[in-house]
C-alpha positions in Angstrom: 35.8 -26.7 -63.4 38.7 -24.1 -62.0 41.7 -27.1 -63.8 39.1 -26.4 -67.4 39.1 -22.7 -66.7 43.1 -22.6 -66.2 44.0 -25.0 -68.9 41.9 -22.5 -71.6 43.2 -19.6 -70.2 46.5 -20.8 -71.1 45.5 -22.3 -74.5 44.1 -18.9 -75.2 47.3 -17.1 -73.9 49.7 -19.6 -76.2 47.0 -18.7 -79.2 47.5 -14.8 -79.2 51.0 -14.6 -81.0 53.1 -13.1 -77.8 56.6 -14.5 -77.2 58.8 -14.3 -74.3 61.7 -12.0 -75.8 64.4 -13.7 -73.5 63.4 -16.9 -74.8 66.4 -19.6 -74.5 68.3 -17.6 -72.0 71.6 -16.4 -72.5 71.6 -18.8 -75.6 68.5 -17.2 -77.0 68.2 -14.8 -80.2 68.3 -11.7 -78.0 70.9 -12.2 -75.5 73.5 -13.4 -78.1 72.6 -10.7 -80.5 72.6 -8.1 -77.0 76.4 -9.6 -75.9 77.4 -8.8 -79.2 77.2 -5.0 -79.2 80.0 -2.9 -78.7 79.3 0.5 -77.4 81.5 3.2 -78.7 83.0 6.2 -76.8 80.8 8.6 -75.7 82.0 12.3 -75.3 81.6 14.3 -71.8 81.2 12.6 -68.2 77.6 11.8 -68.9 78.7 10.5 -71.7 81.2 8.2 -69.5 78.3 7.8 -67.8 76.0 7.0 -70.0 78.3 4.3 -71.4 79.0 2.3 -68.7 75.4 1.5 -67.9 75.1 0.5 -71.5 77.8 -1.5 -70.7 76.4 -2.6 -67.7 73.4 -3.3 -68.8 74.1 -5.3 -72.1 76.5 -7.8 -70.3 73.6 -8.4 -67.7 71.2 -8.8 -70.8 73.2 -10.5 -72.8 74.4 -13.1 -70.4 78.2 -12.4 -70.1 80.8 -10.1 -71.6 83.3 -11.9 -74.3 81.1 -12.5 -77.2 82.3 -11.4 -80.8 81.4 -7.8 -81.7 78.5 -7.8 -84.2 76.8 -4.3 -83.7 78.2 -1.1 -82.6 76.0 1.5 -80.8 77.5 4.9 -81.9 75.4 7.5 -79.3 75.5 11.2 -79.6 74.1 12.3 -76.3 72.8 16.1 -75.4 72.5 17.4 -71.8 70.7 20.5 -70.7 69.8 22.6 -67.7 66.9 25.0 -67.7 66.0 27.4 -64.9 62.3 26.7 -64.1 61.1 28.4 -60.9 61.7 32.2 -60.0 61.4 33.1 -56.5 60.4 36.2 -55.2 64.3 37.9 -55.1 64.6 36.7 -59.2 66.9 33.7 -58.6 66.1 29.9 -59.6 64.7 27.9 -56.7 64.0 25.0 -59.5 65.8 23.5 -62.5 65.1 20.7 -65.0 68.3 18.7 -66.1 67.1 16.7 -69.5 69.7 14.3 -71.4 68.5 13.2 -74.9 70.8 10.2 -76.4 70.2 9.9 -80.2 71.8 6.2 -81.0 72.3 4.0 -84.7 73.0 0.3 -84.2 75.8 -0.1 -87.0 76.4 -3.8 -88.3 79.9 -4.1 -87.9 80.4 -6.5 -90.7 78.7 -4.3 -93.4 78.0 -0.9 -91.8 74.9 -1.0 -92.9 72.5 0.9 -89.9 70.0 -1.9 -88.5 68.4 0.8 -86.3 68.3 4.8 -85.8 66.5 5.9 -82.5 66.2 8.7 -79.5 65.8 8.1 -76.0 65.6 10.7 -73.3 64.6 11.5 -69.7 64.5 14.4 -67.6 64.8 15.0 -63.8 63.8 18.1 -61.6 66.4 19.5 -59.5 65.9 22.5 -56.3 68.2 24.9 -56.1 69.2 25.5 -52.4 71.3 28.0 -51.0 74.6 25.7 -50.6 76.3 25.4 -54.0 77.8 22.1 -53.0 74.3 20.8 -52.8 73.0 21.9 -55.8 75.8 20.6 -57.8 75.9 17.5 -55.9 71.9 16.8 -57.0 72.8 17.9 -60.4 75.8 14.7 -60.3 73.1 12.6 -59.1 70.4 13.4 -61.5 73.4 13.2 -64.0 74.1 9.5 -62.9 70.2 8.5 -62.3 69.5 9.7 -66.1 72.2 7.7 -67.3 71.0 4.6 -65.9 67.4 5.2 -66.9 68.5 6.0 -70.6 70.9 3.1 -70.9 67.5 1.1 -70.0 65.8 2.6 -72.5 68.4 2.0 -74.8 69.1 -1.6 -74.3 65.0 -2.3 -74.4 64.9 -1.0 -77.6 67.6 -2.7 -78.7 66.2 -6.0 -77.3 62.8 -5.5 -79.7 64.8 -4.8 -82.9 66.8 -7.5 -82.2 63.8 -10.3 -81.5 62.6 -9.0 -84.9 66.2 -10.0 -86.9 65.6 -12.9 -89.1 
């Protein structure tokens, strides 16, 4: 009875339209279409940043570096600090560092855009009394968001890309 059970569990899984995205590996739709993005410069050292996890992340998506460039991911990226908490002598004990990355996938053959998006993420940062510190947990918050939106990127990418003809 638990073999009948299992067997139409999995009939009904195959039946409800979902597909593996990575199907076919680094030969599949996504990862060749992934490998073939070139990302172009970004301006600032988040943007540096921010472009060497997209990097980073489509070569490990993609399968492997060296493919012809098909797409190029043109990002304008936006950082900000804000001041959150007051303590009791008027100066920040808290900030909020956000970077926003607004991003067009351009078809490098025709230039038409294949896909206009925003991604963004935000960390919370205290403000101690050593400089050094504070400005050492803003570079880390700088490098973590980074990484996070270059994920967010590349997933996005990934689902326009498994919907290409």
């Amino acid at each position: 009875m638990r073999g009948f059970c299992a067997l139409l569990a999995l009939a009904l899984l195959a039946a409800c339209g979902l597909k593996p995205m990575y199907a076919g590996g680094s030969d599949g739709l996504v990862a060749r279409g992934l490998a073939g993005v070139e990302v172009a410069p970004i301006e600032g050292r988040g943007g540096w940043l921010l472009r060497n996890a997209l990097k980073d992340r489509l070569v490990e998506s993609g399968g492997g570096a060296g493919a012809a460039t098909r797409y190029i991911l043109d990002v304008r990226l936006d950082e900000d600090i804000e001041g959150l908490g007051l303590l009791g002598d008027d100066t920040i004990g808290r900030e909020r560092f956000r970077l926003r990355a607004r991003y067009q996938l351009v078809d490098a053959a025709s230039g038409e855009i294949v896909l206009d998006a925003t991604s963004g993420s935000d960390a919370g940062i205290d403000v101690v009394s050593s400089e050094y510190a504070t400005i050492a947990a803003e570079q880390t918050a700088r490098e973590n968001l980074a990484r996070d939106v270059a994920g967010r990127i590349v997933t996005r990418l990934a689902l326009e890309l498994s919907e290409q003809p």
